[in-house]
Backbone bond lengths (Angstrom), bond angles and torsions (degrees), N, CA, C in turn:
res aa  C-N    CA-C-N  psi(-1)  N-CA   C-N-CA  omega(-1)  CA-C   N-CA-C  phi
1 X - - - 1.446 - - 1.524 109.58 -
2 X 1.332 119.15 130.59 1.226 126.56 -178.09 1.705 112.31 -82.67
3 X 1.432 114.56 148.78 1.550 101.55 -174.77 1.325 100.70 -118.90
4 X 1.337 107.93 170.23 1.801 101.53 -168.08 1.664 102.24 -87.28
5 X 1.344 125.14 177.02 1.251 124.08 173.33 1.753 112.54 -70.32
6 X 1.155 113.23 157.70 1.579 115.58 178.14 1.713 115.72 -56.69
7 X 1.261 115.39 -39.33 1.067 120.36 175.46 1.419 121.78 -48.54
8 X 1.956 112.39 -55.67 1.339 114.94 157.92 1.403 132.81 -64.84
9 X 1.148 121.04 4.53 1.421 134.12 -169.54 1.577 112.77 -90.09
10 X 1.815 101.64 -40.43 0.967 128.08 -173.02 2.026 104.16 -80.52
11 X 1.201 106.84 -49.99 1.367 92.78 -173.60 1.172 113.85 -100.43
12 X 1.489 134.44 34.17 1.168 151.59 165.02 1.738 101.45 -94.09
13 X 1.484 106.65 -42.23 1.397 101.59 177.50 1.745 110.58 -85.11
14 X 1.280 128.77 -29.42 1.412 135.09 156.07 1.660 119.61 -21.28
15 X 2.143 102.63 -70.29 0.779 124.77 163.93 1.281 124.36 -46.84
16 X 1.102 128.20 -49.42 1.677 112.63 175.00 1.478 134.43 -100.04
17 X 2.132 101.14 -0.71 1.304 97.98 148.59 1.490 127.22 -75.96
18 X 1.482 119.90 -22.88 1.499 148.69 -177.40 2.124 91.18 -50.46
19 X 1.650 99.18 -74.26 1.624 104.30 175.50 1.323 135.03 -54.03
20 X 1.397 101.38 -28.83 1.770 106.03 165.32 1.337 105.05 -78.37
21 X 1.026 131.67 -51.85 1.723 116.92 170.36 1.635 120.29 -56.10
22 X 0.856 128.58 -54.57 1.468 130.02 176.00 1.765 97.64 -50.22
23 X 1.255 121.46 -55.40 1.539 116.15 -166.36 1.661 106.44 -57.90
24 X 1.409 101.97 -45.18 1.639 111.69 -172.24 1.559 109.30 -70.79
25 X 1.467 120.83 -34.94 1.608 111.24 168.61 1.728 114.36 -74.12
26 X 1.077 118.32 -13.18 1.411 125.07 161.39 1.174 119.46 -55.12
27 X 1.779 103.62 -60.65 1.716 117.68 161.35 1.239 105.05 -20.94
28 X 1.827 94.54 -80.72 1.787 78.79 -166.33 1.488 141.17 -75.26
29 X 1.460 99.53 5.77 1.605 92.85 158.82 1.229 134.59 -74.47
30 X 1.702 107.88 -31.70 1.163 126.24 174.98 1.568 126.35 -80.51
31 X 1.329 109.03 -4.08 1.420 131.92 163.07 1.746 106.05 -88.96
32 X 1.267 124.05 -20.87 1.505 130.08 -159.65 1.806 90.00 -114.03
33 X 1.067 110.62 -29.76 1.859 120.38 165.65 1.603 105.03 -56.66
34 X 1.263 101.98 -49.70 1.665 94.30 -149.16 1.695 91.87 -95.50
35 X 1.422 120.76 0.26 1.713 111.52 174.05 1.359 87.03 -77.47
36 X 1.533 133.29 -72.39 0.924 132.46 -171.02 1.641 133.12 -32.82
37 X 1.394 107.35 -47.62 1.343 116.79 156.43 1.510 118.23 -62.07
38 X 1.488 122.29 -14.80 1.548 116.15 174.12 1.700 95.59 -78.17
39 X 1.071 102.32 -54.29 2.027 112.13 -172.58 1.410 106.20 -43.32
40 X 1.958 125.19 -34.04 1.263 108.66 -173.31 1.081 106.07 -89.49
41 X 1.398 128.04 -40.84 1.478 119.85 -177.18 1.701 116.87 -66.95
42 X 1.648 121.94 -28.72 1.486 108.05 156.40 0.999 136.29 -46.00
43 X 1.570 112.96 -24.62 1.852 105.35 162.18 1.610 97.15 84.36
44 X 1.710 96.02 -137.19 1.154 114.98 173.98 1.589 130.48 -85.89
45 X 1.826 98.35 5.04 1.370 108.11 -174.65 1.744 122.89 -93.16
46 X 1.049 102.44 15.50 1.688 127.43 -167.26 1.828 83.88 -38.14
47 X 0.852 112.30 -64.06 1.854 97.40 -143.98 2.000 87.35 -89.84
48 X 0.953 121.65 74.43 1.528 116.38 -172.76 2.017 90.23 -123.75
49 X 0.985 109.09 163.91 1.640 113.97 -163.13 1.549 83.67 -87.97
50 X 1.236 117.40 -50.39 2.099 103.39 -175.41 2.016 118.38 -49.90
51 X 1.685 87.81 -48.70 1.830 115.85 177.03 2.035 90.02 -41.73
52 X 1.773 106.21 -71.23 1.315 105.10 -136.90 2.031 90.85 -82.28
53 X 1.003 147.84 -16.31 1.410 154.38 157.72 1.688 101.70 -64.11
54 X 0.696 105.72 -29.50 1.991 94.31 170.36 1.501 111.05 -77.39
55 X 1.265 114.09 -34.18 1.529 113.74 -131.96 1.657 64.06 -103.77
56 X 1.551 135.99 -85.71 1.289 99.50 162.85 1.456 166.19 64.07
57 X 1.612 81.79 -109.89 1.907 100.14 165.06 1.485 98.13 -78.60
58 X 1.330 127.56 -41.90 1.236 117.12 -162.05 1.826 106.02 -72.49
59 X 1.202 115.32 -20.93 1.630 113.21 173.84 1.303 103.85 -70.18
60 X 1.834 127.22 -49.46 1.474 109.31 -179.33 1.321 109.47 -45.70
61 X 1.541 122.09 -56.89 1.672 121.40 177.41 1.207 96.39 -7.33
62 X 1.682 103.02 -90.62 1.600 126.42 -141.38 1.502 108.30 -39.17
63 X 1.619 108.95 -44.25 1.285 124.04 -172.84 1.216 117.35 -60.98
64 X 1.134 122.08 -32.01 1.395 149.61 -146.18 1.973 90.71 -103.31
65 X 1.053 123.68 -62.43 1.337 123.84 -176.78 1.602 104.71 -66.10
66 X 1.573 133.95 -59.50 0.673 134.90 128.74 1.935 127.93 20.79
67 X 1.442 100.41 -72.07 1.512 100.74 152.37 1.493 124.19 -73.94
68 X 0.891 97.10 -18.14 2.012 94.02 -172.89 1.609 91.06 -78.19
69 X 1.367 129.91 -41.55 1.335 127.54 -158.69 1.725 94.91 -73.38
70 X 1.301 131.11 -31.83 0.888 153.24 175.40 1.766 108.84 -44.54
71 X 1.539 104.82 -78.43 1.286 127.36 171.00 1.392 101.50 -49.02
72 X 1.356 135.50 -38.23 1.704 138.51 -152.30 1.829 89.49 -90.36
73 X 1.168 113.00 -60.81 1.658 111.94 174.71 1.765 122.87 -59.13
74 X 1.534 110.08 -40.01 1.569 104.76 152.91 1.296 121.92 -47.11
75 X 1.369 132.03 -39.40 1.236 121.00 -152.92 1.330 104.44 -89.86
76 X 2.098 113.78 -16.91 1.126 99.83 -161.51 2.058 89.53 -109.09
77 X 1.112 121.25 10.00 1.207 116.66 174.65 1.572 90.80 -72.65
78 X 1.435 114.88 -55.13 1.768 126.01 -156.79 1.607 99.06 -53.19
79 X 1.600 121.99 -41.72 1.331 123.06 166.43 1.715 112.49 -52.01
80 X 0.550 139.47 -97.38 1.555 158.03 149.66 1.738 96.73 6.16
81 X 1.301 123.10 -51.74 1.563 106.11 -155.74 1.669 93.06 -80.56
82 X 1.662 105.05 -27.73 1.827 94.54 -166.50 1.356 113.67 -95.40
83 X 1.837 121.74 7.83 1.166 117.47 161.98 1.116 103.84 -103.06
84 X 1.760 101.33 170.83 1.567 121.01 168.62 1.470 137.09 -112.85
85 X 0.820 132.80 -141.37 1.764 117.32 -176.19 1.752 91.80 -70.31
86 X 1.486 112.94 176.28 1.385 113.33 171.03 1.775 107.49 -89.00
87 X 1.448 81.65 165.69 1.891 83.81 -167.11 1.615 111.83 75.44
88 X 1.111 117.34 -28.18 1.638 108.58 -166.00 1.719 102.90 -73.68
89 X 1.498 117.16 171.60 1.462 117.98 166.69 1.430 113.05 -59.50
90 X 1.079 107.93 -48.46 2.016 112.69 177.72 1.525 127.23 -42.78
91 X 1.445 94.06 -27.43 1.677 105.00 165.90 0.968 108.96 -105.08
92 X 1.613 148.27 -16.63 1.713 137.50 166.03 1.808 102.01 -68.70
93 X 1.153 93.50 -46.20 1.861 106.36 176.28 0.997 99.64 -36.29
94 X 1.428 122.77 -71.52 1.551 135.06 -149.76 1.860 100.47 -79.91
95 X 1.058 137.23 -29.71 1.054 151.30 129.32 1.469 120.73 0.46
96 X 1.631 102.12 -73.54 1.342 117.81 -155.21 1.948 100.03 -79.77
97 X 1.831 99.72 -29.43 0.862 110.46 -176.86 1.852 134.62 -80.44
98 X 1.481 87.55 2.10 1.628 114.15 178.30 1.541 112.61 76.37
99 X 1.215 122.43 40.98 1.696 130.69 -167.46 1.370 94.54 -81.06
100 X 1.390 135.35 -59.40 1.084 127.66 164.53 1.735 124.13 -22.95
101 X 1.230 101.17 -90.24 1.344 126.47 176.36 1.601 98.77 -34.31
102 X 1.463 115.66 -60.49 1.345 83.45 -161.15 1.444 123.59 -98.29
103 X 1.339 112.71 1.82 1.631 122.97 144.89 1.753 120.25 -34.60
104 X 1.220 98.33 -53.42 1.462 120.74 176.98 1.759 101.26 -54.54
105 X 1.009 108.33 -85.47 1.795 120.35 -170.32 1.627 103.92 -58.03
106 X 1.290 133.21 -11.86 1.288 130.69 169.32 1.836 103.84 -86.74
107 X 1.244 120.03 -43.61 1.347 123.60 -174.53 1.956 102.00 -74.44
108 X 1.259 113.45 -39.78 1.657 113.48 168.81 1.815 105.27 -53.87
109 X 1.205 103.21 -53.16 1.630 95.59 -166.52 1.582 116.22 -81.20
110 X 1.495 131.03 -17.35 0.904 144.58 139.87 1.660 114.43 -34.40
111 X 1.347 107.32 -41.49 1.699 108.19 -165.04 1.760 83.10 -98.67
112 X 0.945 133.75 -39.07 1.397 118.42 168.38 1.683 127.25 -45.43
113 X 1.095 107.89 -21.47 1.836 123.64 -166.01 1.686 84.76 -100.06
114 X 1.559 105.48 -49.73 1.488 86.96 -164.40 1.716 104.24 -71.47
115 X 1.230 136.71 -9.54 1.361 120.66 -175.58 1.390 101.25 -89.30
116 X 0.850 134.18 -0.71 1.764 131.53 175.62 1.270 111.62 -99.89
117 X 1.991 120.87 -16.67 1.083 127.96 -170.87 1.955 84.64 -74.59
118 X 1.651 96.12 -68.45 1.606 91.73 -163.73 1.586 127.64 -71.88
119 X 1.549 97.56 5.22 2.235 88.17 158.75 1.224 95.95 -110.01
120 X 1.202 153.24 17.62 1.508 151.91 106.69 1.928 117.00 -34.12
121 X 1.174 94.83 -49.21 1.496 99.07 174.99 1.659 126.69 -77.02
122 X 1.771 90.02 -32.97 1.637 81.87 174.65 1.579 109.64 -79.23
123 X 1.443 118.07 -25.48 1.321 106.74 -165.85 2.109 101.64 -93.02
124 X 0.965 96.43 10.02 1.744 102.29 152.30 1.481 119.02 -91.79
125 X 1.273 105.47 -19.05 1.761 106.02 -166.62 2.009 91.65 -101.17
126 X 1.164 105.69 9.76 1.336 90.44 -150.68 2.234 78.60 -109.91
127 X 1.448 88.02 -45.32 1.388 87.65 -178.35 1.822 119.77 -62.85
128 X 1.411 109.24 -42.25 1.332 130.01 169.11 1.927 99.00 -37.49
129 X 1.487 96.74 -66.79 1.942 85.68 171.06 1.384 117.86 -61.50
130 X 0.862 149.28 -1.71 1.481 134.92 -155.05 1.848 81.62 -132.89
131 X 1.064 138.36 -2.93 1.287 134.86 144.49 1.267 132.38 -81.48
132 X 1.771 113.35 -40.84 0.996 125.10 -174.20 1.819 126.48 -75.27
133 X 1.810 93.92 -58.59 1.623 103.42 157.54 1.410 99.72 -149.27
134 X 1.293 130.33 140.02 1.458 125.22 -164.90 1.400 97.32 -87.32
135 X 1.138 127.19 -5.62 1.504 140.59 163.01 1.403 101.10 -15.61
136 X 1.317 100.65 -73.57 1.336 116.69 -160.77 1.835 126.69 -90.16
137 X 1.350 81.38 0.22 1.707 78.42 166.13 1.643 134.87 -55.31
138 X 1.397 112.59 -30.57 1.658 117.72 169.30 1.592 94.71 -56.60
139 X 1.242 126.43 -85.50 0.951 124.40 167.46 1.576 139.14 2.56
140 X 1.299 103.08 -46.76 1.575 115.97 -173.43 2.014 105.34 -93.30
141 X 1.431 97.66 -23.95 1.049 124.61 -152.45 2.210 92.87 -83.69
142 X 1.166 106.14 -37.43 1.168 113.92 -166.45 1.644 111.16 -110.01
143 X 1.578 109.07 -17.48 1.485 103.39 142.18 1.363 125.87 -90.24
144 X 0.992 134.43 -21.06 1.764 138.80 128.33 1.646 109.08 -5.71
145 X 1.098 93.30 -87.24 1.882 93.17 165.39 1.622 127.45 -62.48
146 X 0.833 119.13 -11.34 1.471 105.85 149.58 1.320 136.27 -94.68
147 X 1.748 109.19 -25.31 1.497 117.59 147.00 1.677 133.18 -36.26
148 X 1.626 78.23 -55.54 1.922 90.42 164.82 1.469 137.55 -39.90
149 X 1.473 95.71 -27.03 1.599 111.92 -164.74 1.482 109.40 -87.10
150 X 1.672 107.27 -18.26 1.663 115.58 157.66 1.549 115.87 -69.52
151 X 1.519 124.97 -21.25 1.208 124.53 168.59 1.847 117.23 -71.63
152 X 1.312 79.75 -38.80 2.087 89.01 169.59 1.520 118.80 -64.99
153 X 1.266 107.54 -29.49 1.566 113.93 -177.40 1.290 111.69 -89.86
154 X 1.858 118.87 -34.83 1.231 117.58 152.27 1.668 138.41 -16.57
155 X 1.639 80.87 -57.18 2.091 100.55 -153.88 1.610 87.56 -96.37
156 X 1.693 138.47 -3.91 1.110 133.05 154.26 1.268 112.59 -86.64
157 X 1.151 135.27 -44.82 1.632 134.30 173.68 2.007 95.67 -55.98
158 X 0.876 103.15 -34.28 1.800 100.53 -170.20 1.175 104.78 -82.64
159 X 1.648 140.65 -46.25 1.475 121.72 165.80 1.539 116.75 -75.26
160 X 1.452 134.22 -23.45 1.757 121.72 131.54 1.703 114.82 -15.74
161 X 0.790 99.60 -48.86 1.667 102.99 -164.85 1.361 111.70 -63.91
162 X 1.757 102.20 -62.64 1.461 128.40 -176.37 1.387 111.28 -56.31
163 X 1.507 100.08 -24.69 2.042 104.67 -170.76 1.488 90.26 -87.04
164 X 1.116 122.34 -24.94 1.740 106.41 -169.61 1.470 122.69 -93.86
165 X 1.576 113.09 27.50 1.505 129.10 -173.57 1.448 91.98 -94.99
């Protein structure tokens, strides 16, 4: 099997730490969109047990993506700090030495822990309502499912990753 040159090795892993970060700070706007759009359409119902269990789940989200964007920019600083210009030895080095690669498979399994962290988290936030006032379980229940959809984007940003070794 032939291997690619260091140069492509390197910005293959660039490139798809570059897209998991951009997708995941998107997340959280679009997680910080749709609280906001819950706040206008509650009206006058802001402090209601469904209102305050959404809004809620939807902060673990934010937090939660938030770290992934986190993890997605570590992995691609760690690329970046241990290579060197292209063409130079510092990037065949880093190359030879699997900096790429294993930037990559540390940032996949990282995003693996974190998707078990947050349907662990929603189904804590979910139980916490259904203890606290069952009021609010629809609520928790339906930012739950939109939380989720950071776990879907997760396990696609994570085989992105795995395909670009």
């Amino acid at each position: 099997m032939e291997t690619a040159p260091a140069d492509v090795l390197i910005a293959r892993s660039v490139r798809a730490h570059t897209r998991a970060l951009v997708t995941l700070a998107v997340a959280v706007i679009v997680l910080a969109g749709i609280g906001a759009a819950a706040l206008s359409l509650a009206g006058d119902d802001l402090r209601t047990p469904p209102i305050v269990a959404g809004l809620s789940m939807l902060a673990v989200g934010q937090l939660c993506a938030l770290v992934a964007a986190a993890i997605a920019g570590g992995g691609l600083a760690r690329v970046l700090r241990q290579v060197g210009e292209p063409g130079s030895e510092d990037s065949a080095a880093a190359a030879r030495t699997d900096v790429p690669h294993a930037a990559i498979r540390s940032t996949a399994a990282r995003f693996a822990i974190l998707m078990r962290v947050i349907v662990g988290a929603c189904v804590l936030v979910i139980t916490v309502w259904v203890l606290a006032d069952t009021a609010g379980i629809v609520g928790a229940v339906v930012g739950a499912v939109v939380v989720l959809q950071l776990v879907v984007a997760l396990a696609l940003l994570r085989v992105h990753l795995l395909r670009s070794l």
